[in-house]
Every structure is written in structure tokens, then in C-alpha cells.
SESEVEX-926513 format. One record per residue: residue number from 1; residue in one letter; chain; x, y, z of N, C-alpha, C in turn. Coordinates in nm, 2 decimals. Layout:
// residues N
resi->NUM; resn->A; chain->A; nu->X; nv->Y; nw->Z; cau->X; cav->Y; caw->Z; cu->X; cv->Y; cw->Z
...
// end
This chain:
// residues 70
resi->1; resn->X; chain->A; nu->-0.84; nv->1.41; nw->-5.79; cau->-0.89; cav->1.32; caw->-5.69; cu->-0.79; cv->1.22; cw->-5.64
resi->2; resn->X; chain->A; nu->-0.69; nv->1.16; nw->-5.76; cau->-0.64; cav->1.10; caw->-5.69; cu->-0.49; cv->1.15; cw->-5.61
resi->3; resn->X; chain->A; nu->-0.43; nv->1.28; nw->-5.63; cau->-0.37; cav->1.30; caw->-5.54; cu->-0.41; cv->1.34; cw->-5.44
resi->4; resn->X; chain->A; nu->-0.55; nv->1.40; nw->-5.39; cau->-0.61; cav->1.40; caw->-5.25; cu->-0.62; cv->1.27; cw->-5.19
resi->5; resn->X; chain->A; nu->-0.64; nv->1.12; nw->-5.26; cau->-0.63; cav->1.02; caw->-5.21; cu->-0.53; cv->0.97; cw->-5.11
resi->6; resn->X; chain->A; nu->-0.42; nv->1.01; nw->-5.21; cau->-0.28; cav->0.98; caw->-5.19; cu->-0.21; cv->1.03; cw->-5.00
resi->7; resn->X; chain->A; nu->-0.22; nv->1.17; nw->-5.06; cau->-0.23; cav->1.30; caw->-4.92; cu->-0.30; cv->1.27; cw->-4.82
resi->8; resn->X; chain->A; nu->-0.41; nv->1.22; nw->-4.81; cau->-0.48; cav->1.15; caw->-4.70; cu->-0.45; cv->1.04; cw->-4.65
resi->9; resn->X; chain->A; nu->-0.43; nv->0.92; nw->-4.71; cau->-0.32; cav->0.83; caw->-4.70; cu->-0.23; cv->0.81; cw->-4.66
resi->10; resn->X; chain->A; nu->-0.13; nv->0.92; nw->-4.68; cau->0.00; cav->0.93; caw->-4.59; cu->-0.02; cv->0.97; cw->-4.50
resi->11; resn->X; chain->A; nu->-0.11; nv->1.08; nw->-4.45; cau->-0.12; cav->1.15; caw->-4.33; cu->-0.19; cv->1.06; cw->-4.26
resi->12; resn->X; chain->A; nu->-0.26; nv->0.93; nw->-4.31; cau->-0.32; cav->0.83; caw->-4.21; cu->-0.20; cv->0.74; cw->-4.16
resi->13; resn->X; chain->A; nu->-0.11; nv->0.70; nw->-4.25; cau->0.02; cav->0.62; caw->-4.24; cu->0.12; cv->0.68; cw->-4.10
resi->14; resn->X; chain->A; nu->0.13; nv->0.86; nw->-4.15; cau->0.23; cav->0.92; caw->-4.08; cu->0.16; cv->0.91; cw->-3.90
resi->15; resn->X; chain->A; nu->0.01; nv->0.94; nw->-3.92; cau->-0.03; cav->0.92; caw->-3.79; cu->-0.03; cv->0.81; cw->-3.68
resi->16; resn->X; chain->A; nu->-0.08; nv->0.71; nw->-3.74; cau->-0.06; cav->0.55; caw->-3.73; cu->0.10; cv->0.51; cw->-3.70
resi->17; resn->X; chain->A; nu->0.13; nv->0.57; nw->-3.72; cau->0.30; cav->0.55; caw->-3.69; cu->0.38; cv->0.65; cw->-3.56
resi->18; resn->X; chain->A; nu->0.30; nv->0.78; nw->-3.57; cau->0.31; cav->0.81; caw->-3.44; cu->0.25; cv->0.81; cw->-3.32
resi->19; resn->X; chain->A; nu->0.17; nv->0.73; nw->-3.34; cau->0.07; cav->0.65; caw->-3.23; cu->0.12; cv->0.53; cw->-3.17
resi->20; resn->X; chain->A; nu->0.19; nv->0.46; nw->-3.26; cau->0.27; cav->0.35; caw->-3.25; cu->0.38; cv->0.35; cw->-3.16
resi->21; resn->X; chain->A; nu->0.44; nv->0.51; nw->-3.23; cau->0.55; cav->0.52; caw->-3.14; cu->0.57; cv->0.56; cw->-2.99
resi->22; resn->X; chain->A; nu->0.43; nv->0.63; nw->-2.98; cau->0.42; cav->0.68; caw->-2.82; cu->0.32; cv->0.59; cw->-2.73
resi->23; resn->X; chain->A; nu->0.31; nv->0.48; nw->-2.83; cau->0.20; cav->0.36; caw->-2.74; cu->0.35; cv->0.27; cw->-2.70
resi->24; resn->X; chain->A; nu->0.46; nv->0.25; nw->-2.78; cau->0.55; cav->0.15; caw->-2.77; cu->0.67; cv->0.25; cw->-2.65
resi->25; resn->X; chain->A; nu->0.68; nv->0.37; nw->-2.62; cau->0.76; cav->0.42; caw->-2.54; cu->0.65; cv->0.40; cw->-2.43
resi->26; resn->X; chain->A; nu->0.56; nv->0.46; nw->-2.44; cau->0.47; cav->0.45; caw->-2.29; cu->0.45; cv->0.33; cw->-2.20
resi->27; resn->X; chain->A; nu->0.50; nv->0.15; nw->-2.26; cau->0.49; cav->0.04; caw->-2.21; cu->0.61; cv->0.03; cw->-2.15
resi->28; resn->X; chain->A; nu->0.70; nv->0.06; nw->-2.20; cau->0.86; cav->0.03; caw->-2.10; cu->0.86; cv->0.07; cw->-1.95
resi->29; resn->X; chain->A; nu->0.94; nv->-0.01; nw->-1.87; cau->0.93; cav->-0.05; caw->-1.74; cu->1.02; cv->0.04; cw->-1.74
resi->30; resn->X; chain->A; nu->1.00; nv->0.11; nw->-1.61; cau->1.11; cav->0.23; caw->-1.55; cu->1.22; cv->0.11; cw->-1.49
resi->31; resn->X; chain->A; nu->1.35; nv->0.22; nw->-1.51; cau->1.47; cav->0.10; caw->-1.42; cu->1.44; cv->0.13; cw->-1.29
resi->32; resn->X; chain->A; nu->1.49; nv->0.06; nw->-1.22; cau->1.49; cav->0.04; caw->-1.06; cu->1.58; cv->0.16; cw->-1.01
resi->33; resn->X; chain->A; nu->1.53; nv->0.22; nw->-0.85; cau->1.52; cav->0.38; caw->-0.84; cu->1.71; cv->0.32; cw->-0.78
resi->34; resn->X; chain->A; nu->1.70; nv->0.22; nw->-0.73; cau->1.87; cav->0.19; caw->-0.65; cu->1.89; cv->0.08; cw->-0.65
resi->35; resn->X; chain->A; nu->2.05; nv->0.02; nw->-0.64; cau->2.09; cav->-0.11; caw->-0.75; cu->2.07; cv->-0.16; cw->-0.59
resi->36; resn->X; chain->A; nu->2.12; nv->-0.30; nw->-0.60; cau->2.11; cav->-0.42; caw->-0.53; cu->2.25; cv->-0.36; cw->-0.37
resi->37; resn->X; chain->A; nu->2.37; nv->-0.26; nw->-0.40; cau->2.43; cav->-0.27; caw->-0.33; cu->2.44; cv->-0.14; cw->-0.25
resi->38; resn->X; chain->A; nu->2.34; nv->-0.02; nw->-0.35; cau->2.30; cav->0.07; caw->-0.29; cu->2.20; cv->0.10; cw->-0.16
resi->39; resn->X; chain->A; nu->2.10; nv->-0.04; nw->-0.18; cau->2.01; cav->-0.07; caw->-0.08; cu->2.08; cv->-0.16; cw->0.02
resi->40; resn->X; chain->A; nu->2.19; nv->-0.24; nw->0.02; cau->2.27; cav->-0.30; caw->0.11; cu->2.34; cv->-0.18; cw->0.20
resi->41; resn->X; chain->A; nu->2.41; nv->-0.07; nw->0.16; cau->2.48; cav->0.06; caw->0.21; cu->2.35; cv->0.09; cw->0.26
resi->42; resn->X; chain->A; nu->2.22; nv->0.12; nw->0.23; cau->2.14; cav->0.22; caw->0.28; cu->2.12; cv->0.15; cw->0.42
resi->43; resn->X; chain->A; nu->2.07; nv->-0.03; nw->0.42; cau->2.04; cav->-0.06; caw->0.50; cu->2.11; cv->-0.05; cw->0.63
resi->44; resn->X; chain->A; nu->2.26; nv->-0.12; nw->0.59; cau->2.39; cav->-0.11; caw->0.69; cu->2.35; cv->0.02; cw->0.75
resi->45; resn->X; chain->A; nu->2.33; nv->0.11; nw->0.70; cau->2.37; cav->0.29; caw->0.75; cu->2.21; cv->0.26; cw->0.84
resi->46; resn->X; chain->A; nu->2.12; nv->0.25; nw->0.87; cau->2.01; cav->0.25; caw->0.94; cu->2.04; cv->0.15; cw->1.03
resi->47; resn->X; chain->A; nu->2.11; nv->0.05; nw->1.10; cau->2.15; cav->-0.05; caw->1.13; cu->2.06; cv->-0.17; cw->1.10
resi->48; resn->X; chain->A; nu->2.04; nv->-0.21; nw->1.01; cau->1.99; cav->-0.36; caw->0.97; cu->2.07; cv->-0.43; cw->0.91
resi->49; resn->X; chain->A; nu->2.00; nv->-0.53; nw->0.90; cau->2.10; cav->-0.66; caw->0.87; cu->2.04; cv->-0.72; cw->0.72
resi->50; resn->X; chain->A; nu->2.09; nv->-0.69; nw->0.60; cau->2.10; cav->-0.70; caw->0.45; cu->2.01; cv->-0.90; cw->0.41
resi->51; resn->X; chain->A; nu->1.96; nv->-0.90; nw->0.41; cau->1.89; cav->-1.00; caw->0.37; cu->1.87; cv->-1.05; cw->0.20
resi->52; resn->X; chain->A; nu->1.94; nv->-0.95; nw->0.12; cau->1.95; cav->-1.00; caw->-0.01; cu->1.95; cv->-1.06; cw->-0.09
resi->53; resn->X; chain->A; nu->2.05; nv->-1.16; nw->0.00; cau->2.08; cav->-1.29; caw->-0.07; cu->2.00; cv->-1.38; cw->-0.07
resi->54; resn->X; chain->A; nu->1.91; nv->-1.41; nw->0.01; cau->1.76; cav->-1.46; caw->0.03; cu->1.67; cv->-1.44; cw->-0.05
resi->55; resn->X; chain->A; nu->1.62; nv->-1.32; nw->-0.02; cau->1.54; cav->-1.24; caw->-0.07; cu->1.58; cv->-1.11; cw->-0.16
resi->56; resn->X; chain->A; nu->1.56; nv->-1.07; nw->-0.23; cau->1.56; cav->-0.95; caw->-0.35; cu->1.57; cv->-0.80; cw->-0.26
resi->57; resn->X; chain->A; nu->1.66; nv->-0.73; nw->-0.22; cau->1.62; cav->-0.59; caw->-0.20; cu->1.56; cv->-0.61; cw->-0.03
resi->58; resn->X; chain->A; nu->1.55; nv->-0.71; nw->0.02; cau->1.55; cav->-0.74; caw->0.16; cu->1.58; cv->-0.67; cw->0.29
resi->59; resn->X; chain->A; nu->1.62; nv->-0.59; nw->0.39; cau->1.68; cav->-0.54; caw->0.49; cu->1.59; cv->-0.63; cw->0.66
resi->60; resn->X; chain->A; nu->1.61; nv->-0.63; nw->0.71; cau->1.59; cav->-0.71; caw->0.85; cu->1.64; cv->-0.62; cw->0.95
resi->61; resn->X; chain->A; nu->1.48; nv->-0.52; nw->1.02; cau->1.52; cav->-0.42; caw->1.13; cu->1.47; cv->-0.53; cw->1.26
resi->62; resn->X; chain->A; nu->1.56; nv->-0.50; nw->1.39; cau->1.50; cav->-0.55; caw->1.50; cu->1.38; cv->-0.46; cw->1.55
resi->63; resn->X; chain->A; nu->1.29; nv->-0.54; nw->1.61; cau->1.21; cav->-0.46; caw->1.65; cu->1.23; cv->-0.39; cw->1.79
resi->64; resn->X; chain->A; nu->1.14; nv->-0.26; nw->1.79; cau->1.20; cav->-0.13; caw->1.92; cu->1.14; cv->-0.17; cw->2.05
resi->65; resn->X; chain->A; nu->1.04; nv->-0.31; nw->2.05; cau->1.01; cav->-0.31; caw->2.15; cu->1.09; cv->-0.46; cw->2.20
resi->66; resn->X; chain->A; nu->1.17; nv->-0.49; nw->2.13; cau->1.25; cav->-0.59; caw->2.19; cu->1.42; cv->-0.54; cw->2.25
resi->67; resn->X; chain->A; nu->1.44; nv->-0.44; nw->2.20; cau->1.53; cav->-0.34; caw->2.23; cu->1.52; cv->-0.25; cw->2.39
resi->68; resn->X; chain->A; nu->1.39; nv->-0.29; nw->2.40; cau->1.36; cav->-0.19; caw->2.52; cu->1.30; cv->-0.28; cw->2.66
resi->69; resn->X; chain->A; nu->1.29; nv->-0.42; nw->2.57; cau->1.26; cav->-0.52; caw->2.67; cu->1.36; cv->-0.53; cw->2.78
resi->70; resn->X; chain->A; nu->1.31; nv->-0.55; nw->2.90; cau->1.42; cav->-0.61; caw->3.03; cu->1.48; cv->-0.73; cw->3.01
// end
């Protein structure tokens, strides 16, 4: 009896532990899809004007109906 104790035991230990481990991978924040200077090139190439330094990840399009205004 008591090495069935034992064997049940561990296998509650070993389980509990890999529960642990795929509850502690599953909370991590994915990294960011493009850095800070990636999104500055992206914006430039679309013609906007980079607002970054202000604001976080920022770009500033003019609007198409002020473009087309008289």
C-alpha cells in the first residue's frame, strides 16, 4: 500500500508541475509584430508624417478630401 501511495503522489506532483508549466507559458505577452523604426519606414513609404515621438507607434495621414479641395 504504501508504494501505491507513493506512485500516485508523484504522478500528482509530476502533473501539478506540468500544469504550472503551460499555465506560466500561456500568460507571456507576445513581442510587438514591428519595432518603433520599422513603423516610421512603413509610414514614410505611404506618405505620412511619423508622429512617434509624441505618441507611441503614431503615423499622421492627410485627409483625401482636403487634397482634393479647391
Amino acid at each position: 500500500m504504501k508504494r501505491y501511495t507513493r506512485r500516485i503522489l508523484a504522478n500528482a506532483i509530476l502533473g501539478l508541475a506540468i500544469c504550472a508549466a503551460f499555465t506560466a507559458c500561456s500568460t507571456m505577452a507576445p513581442p510587438p509584430l514591428y519595432t518603433q523604426e520599422e513603423l516610421k519606414a512603413i509610414c514614410e513609404r505611404r506618405g505620412g508624417w511619423w508622429r512617434g515621438n509624441l505618441i507611441s507607434g503614431y503615423c499622421e495621414y492627410e485627409l483625401a478630401s482636403r487634397i482634393q479641395a479647391p
